[in-house]
N, CA, C and O atoms as CSV, one atom per row, in Angstrom:
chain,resi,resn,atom,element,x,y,z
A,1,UNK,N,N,73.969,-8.249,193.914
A,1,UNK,CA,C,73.859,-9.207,194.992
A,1,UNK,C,C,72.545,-8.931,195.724
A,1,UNK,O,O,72.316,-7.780,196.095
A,2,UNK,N,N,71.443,-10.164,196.014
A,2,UNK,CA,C,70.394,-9.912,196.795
A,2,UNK,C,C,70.689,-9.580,198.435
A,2,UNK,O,O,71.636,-10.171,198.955
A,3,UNK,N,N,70.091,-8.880,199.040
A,3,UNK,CA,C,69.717,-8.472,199.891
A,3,UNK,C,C,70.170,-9.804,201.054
A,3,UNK,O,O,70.768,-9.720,202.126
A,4,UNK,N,N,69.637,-10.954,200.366
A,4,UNK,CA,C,69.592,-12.248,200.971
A,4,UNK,C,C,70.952,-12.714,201.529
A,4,UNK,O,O,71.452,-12.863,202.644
A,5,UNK,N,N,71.381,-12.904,200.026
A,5,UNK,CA,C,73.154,-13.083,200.138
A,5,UNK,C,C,74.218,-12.555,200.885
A,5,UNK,O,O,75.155,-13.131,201.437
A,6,UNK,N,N,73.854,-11.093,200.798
A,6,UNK,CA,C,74.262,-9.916,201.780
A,6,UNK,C,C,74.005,-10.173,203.110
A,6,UNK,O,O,74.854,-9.807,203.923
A,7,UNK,N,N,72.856,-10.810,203.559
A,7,UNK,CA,C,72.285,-11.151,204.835
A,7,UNK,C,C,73.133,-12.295,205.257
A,7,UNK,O,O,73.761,-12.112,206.299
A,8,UNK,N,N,73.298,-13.593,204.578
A,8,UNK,CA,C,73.786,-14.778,204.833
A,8,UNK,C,C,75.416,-14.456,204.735
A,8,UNK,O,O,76.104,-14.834,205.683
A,9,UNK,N,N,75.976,-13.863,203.769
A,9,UNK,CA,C,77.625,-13.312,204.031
A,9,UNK,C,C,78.050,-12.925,205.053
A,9,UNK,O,O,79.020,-13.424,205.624
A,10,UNK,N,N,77.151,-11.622,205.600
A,10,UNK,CA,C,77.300,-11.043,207.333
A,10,UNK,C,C,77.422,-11.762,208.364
A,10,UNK,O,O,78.321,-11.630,209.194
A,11,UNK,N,N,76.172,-12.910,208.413
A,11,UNK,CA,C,75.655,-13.616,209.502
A,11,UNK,C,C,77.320,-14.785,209.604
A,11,UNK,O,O,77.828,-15.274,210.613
A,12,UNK,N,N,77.725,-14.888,208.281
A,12,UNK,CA,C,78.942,-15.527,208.587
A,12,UNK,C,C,79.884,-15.239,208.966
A,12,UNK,O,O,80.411,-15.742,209.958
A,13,UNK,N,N,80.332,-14.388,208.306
A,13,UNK,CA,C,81.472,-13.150,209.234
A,13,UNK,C,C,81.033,-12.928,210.551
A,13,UNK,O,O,82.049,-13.061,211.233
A,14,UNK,N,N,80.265,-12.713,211.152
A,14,UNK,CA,C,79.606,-12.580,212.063
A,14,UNK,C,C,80.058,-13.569,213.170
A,14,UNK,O,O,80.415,-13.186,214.283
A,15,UNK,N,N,80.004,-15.283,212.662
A,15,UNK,CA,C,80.196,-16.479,212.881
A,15,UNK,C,C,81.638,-16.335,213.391
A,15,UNK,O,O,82.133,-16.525,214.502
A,16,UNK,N,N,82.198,-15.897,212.104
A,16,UNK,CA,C,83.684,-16.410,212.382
A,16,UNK,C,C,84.530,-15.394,213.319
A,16,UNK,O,O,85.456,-15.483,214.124
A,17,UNK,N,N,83.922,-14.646,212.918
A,17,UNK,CA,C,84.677,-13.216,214.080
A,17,UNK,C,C,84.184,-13.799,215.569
A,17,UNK,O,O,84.948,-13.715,216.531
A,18,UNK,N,N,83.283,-14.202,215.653
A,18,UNK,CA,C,82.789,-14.872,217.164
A,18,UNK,C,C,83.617,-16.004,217.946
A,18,UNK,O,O,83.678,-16.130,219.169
A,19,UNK,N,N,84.322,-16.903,216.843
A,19,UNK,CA,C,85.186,-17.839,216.721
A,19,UNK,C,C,86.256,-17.507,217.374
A,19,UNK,O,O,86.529,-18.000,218.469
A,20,UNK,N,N,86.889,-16.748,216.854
A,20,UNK,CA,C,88.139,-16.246,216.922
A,20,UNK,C,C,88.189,-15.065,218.117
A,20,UNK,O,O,89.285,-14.763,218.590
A,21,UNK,N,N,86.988,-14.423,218.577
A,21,UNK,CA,C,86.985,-14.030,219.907
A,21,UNK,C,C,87.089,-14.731,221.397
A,21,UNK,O,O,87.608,-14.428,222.471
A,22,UNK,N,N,86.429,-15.670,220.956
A,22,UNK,CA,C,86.284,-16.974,221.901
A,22,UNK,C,C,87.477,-18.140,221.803
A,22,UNK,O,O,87.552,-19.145,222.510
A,23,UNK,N,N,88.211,-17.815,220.948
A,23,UNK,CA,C,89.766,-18.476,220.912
A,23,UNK,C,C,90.704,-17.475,221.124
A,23,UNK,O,O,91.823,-17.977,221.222
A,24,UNK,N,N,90.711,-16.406,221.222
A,24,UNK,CA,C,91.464,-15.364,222.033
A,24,UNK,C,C,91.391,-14.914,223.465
A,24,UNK,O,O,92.274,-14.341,224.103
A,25,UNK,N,N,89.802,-15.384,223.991
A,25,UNK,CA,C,89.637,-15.400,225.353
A,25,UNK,C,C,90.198,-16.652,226.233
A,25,UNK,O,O,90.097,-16.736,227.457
A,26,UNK,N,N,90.797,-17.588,225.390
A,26,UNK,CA,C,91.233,-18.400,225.935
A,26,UNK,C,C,93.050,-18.428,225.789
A,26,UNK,O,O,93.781,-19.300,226.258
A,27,UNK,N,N,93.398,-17.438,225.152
A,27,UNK,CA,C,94.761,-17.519,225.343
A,27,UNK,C,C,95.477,-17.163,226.205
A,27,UNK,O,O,94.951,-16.107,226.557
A,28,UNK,N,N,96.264,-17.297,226.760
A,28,UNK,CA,C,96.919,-17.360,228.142
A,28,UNK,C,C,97.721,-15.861,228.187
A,28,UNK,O,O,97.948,-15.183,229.189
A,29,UNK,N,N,97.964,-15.658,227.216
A,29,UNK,CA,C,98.970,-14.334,226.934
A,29,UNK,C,C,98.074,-13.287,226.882
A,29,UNK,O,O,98.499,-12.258,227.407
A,30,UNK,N,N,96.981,-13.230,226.419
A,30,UNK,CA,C,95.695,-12.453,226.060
A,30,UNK,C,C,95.146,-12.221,227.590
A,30,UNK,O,O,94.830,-11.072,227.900
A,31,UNK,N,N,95.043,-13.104,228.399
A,31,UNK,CA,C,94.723,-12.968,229.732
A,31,UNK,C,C,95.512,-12.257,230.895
A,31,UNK,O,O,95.079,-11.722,231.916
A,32,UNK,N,N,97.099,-12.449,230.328
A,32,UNK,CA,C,98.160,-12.156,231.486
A,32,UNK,C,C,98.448,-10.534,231.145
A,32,UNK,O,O,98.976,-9.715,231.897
A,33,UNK,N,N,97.806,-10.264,229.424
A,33,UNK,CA,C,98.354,-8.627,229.292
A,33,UNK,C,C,96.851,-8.083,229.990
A,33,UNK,O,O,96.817,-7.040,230.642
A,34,UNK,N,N,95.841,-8.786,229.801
A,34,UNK,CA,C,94.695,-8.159,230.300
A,34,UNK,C,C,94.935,-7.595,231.984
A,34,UNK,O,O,94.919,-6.488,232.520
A,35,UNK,N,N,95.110,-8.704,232.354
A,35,UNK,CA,C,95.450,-8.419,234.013
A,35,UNK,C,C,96.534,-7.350,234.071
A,35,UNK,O,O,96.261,-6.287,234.629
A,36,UNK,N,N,97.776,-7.546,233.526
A,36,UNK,CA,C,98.832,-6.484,234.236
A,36,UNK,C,C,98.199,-5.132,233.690
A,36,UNK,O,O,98.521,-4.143,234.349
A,37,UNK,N,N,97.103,-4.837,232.275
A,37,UNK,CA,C,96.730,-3.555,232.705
A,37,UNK,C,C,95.552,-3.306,233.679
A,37,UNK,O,O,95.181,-2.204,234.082
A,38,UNK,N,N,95.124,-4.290,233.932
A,38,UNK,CA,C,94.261,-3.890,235.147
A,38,UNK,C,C,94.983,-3.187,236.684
A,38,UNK,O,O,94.684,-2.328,237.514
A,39,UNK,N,N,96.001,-4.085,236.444
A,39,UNK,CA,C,96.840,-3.879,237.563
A,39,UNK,C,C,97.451,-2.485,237.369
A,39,UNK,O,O,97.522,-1.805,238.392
A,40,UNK,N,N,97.911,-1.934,236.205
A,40,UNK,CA,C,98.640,-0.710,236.125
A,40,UNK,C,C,97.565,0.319,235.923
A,40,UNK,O,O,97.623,1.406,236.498
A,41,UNK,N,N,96.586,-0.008,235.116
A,41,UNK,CA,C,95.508,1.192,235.782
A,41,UNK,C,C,95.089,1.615,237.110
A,41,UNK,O,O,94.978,2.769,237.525
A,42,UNK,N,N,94.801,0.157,237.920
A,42,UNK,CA,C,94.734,0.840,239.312
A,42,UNK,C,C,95.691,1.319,240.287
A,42,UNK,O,O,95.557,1.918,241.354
A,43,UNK,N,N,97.029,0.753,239.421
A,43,UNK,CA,C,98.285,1.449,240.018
A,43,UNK,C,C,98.473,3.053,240.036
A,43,UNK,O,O,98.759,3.848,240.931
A,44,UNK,N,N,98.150,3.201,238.476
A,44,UNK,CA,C,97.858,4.776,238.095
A,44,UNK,C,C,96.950,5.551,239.176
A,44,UNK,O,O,97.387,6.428,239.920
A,45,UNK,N,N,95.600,5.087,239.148
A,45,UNK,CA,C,94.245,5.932,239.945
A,45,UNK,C,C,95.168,5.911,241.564
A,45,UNK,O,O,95.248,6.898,242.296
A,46,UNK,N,N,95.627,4.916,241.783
A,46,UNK,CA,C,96.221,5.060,243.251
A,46,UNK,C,C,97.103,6.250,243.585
A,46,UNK,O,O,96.861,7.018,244.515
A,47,UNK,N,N,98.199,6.358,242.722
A,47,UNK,CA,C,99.127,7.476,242.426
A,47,UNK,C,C,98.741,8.706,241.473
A,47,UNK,O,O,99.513,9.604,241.138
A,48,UNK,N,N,97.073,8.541,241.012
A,48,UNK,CA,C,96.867,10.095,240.499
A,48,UNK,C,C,97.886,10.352,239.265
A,48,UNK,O,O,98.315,11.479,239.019
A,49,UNK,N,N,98.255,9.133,238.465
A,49,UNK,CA,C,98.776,9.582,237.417
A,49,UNK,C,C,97.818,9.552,236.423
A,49,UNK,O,O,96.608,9.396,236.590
A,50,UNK,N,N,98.661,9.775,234.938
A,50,UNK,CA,C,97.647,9.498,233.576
A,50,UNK,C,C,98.952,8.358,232.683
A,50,UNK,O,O,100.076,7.946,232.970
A,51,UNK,N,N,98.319,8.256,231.901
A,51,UNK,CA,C,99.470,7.297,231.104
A,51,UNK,C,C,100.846,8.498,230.245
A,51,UNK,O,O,101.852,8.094,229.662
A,52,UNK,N,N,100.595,9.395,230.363
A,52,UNK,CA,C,101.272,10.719,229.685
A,52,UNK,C,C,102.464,10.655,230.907
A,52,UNK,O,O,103.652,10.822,230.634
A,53,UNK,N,N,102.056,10.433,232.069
A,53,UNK,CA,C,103.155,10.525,233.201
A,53,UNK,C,C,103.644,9.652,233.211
A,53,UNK,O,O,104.840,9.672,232.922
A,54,UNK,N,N,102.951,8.300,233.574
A,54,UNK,CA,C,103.872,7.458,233.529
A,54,UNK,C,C,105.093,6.989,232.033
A,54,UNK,O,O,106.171,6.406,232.154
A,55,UNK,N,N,104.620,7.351,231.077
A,55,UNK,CA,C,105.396,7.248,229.584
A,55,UNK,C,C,106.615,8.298,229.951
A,55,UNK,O,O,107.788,8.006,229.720
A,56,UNK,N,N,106.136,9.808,230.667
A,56,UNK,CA,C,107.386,10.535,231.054
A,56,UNK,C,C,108.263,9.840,231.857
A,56,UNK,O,O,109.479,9.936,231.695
A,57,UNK,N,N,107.714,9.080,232.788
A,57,UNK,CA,C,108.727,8.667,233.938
A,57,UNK,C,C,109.758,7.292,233.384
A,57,UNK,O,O,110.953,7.060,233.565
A,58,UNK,N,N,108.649,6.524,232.619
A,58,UNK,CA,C,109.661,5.724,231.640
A,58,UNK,C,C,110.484,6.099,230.696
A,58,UNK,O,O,111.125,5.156,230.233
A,59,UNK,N,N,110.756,7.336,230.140
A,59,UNK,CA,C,111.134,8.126,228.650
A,59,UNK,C,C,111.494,9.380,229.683
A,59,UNK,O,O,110.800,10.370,229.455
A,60,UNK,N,N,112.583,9.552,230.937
A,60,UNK,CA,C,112.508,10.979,230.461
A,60,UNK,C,C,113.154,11.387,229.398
A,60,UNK,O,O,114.079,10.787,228.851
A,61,UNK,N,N,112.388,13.060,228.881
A,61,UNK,CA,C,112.976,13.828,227.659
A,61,UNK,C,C,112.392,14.003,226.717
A,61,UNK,O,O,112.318,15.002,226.001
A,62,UNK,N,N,111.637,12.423,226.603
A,62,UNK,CA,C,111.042,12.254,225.697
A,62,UNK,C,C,109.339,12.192,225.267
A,62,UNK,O,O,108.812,11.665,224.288
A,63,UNK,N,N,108.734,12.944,226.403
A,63,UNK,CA,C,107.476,13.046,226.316
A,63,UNK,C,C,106.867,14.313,224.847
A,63,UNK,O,O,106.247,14.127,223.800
A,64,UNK,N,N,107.484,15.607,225.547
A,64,UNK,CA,C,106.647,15.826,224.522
A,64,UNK,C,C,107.079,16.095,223.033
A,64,UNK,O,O,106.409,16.715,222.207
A,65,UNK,N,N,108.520,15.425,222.800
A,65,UNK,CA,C,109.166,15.935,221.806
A,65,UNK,C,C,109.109,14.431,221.186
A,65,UNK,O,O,109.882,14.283,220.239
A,66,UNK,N,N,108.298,13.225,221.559
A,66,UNK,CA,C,108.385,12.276,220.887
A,66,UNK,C,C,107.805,12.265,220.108
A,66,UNK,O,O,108.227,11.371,219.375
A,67,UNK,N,N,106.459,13.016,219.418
A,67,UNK,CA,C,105.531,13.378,218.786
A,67,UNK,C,C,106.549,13.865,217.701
A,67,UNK,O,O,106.762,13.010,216.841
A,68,UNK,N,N,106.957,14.573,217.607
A,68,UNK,CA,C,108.029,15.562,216.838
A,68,UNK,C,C,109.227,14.724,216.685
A,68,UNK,O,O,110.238,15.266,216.240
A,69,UNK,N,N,109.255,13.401,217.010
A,69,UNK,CA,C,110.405,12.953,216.848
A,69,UNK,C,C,109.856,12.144,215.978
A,69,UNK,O,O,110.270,12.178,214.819
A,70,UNK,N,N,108.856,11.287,216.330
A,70,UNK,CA,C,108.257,10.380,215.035
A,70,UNK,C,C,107.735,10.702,214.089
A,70,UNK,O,O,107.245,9.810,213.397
A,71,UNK,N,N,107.584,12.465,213.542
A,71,UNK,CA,C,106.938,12.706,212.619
A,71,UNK,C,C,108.327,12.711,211.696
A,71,UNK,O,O,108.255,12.391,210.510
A,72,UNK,N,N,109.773,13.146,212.389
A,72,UNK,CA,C,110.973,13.536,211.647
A,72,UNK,C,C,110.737,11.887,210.946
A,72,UNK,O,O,110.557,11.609,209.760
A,73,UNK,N,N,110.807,10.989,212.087
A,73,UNK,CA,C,111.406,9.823,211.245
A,73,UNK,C,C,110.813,9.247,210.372
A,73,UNK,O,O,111.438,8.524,209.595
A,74,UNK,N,N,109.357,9.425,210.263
A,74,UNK,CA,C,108.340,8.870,209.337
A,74,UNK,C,C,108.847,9.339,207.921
A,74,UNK,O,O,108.619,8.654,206.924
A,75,UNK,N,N,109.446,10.363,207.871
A,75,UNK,CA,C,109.689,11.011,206.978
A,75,UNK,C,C,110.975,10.365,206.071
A,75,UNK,O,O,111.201,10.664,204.899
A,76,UNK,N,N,111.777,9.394,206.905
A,76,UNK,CA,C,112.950,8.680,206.249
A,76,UNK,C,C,113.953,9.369,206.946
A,76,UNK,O,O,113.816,9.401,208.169
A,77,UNK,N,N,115.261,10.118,206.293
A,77,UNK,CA,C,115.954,10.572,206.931
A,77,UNK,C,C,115.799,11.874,208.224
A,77,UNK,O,O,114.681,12.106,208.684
A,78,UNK,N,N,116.791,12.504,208.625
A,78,UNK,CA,C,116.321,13.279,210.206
A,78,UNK,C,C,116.166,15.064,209.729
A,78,UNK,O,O,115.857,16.042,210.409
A,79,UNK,N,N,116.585,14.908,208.062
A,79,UNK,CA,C,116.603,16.229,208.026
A,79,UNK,C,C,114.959,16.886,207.638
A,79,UNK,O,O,114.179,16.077,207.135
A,80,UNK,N,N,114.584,17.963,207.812
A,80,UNK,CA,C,113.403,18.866,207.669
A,80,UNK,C,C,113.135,18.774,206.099
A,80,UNK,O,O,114.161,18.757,205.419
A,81,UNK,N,N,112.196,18.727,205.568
A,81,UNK,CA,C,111.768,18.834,204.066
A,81,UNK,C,C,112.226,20.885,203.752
A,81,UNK,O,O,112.334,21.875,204.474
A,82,UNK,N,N,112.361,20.567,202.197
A,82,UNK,CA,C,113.143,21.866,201.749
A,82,UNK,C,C,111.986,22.785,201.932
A,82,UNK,O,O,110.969,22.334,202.460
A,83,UNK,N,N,112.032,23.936,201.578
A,83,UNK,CA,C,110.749,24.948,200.856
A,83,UNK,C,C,110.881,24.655,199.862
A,83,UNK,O,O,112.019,24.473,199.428
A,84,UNK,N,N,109.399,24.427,198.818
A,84,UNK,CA,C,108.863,24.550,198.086
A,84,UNK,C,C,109.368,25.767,197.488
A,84,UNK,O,O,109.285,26.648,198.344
A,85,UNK,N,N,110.075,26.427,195.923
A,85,UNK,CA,C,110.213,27.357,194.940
A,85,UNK,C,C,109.223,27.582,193.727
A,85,UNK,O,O,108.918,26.780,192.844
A,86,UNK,N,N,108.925,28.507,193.861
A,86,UNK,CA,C,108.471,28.534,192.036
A,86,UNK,C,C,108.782,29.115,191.702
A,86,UNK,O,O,108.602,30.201,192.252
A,87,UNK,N,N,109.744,29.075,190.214
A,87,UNK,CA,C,110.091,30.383,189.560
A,87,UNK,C,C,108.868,30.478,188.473
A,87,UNK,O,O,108.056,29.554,188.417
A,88,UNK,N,N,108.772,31.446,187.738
A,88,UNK,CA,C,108.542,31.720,186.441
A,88,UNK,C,C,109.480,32.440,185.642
A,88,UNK,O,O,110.164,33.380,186.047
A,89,UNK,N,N,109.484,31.924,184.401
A,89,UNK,CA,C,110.339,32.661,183.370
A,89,UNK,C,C,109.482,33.513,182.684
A,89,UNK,O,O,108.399,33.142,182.230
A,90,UNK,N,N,110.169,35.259,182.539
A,90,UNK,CA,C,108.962,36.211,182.117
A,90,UNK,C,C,109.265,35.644,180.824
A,90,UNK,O,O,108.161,35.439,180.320
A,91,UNK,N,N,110.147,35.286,180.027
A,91,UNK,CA,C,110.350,35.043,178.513
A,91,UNK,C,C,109.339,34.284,178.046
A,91,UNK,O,O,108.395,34.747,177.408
A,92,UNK,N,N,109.502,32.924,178.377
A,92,UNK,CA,C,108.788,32.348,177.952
A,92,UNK,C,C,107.346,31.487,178.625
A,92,UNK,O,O,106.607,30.668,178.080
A,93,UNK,N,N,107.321,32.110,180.142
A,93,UNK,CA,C,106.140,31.791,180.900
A,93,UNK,C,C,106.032,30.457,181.552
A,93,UNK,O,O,105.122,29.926,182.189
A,94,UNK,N,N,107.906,29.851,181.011
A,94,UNK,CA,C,107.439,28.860,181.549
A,94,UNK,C,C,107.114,28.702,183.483
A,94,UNK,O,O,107.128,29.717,184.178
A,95,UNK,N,N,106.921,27.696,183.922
A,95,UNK,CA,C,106.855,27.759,185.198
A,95,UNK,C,C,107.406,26.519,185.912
A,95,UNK,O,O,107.106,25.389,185.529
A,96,UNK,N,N,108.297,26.769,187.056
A,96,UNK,CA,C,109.296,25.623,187.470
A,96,UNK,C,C,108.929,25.512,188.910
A,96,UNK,O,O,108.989,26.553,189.564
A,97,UNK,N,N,108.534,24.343,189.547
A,97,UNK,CA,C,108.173,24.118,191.189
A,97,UNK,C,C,109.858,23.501,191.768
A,97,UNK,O,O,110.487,22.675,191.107
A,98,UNK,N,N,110.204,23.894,192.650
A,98,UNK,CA,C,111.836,22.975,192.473
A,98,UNK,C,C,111.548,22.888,194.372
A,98,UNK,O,O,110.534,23.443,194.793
A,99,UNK,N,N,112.441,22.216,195.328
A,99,UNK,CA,C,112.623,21.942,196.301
A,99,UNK,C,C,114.025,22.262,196.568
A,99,UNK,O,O,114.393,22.762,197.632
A,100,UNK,N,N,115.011,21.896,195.343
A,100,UNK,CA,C,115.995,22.196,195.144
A,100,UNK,C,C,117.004,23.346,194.284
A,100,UNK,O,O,116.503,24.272,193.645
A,101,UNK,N,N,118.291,23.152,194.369
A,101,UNK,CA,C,118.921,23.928,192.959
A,101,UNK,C,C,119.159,22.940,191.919
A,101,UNK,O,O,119.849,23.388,191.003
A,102,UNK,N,N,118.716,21.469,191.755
A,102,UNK,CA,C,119.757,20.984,191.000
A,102,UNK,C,C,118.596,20.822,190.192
A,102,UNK,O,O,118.900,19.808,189.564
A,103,UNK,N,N,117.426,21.168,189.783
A,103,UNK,CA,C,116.310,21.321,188.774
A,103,UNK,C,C,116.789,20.956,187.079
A,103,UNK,O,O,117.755,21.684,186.850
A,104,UNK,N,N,116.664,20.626,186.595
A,104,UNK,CA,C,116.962,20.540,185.028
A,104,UNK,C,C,116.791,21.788,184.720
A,104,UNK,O,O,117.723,22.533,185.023
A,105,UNK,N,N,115.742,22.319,184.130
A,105,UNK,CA,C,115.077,23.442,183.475
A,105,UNK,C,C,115.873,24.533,184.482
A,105,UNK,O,O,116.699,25.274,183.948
A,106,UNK,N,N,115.642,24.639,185.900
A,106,UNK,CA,C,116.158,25.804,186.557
A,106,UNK,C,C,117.930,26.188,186.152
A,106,UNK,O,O,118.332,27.334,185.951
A,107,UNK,N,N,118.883,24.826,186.096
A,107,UNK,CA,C,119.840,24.550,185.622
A,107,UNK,C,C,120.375,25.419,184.264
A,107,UNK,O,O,121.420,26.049,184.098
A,108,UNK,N,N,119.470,25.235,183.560
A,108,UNK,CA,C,119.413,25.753,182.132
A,108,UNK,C,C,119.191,27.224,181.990
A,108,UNK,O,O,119.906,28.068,181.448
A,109,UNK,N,N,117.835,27.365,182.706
A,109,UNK,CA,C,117.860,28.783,182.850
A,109,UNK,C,C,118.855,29.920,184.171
A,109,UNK,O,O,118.457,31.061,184.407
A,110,UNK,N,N,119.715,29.516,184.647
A,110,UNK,CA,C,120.713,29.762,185.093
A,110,UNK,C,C,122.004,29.920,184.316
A,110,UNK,O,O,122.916,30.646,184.713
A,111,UNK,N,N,122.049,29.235,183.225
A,111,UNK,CA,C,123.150,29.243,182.192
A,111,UNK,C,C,122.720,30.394,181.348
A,111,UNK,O,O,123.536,31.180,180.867
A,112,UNK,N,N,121.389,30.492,181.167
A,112,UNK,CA,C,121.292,31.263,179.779
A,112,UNK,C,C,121.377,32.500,180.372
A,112,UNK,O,O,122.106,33.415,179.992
A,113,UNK,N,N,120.634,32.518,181.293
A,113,UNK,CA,C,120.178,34.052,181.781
A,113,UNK,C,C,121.155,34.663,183.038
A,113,UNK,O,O,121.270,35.772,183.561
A,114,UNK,N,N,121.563,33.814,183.164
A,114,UNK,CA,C,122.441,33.848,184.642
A,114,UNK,C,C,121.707,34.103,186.523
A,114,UNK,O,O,120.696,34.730,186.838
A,115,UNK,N,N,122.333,33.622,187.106
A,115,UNK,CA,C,121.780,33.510,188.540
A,115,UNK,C,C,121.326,34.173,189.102
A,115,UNK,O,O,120.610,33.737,190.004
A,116,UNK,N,N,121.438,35.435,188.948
A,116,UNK,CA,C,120.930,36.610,189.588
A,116,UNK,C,C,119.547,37.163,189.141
A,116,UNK,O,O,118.525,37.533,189.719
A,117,UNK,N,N,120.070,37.026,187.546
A,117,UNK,CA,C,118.046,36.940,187.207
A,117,UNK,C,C,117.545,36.384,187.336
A,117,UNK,O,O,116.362,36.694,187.480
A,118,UNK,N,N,118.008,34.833,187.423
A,118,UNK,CA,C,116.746,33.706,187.800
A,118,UNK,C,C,116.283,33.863,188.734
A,118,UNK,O,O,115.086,33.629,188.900
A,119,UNK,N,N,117.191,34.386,189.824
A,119,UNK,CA,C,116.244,34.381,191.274
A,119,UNK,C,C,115.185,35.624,191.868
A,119,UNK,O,O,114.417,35.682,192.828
A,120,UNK,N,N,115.613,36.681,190.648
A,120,UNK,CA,C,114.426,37.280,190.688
A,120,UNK,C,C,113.533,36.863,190.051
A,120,UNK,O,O,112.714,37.773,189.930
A,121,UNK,N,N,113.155,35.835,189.475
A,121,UNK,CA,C,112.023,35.128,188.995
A,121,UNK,C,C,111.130,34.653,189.689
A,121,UNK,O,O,110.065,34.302,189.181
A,122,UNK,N,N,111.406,34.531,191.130
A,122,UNK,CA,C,110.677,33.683,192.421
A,122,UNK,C,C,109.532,34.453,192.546
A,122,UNK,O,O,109.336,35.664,192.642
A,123,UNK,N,N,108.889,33.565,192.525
A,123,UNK,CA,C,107.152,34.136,192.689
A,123,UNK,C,C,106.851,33.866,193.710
A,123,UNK,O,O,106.191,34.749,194.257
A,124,UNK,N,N,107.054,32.867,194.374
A,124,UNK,CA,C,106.673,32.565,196.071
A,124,UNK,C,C,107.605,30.915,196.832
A,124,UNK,O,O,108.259,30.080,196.207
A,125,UNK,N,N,107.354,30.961,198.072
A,125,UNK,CA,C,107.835,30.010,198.567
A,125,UNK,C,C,107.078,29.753,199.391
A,125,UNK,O,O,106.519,30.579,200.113
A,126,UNK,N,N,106.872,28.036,199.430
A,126,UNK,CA,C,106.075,27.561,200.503
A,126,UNK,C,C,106.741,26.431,200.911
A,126,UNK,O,O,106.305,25.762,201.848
């Protein structure tokens, strides 16, 4: 692509993003959230808060453990992720990453060798 094209693509985007700024300055809703934070910022500076306080005073409990609360839920359910296992098998070298017990291969080598040796197989946990 010339230099040119590149030039004339921008200058349009450019165009249309201008468009659509100037049709958002005219929306009525766009104007009324503008004002009430004007209004709640200088509400804040009046009362010497920060937005961290006022979120406490709306949420108590939930200030600083909300951080820690939305990382649980991002995650899907509320429980903590497992540790990470690795065994190795000295026999045959193989090597197994599991989160769990219900592993295929770990499964197997639990049958053959039995449980107590497998778990001295653990090379580390993370």
């Amino acid at each position: 692509m010339s230099l040119l094209n590149e030039y004339m693509k921008k200058e349009q985007l450019l165009k249309q993003l201008r468009d659509e700024l100037q049709q958002l300055e005219q929306d009525q809703r766009l104007k009324g959230e503008l004002e009430f934070k004007e209004k709640l910022e200088q509400l804040m500076q009046a009362h010497d808060k920060t937005a961290a306080d006022v979120i406490d005073i709306l949420n108590p409990g939930e200030g600083v453990s909300s951080s820690k609360q939305s990382s649980v839920e991002s995650q899907g359910s509320g429980r903590r992720k497992r540790k990470l296992k690795i065994y190795r098998n000295p026999h045959t070298g193989e090597v197994v990453e599991t989160r769990g017990g219900n592993q295929k291969t770990l499964k197997a080598w639990k049958e053959e060798y039995g449980n107590d040796n497998v778990e001295q197989w653990l090379e580390r946990t993370e």
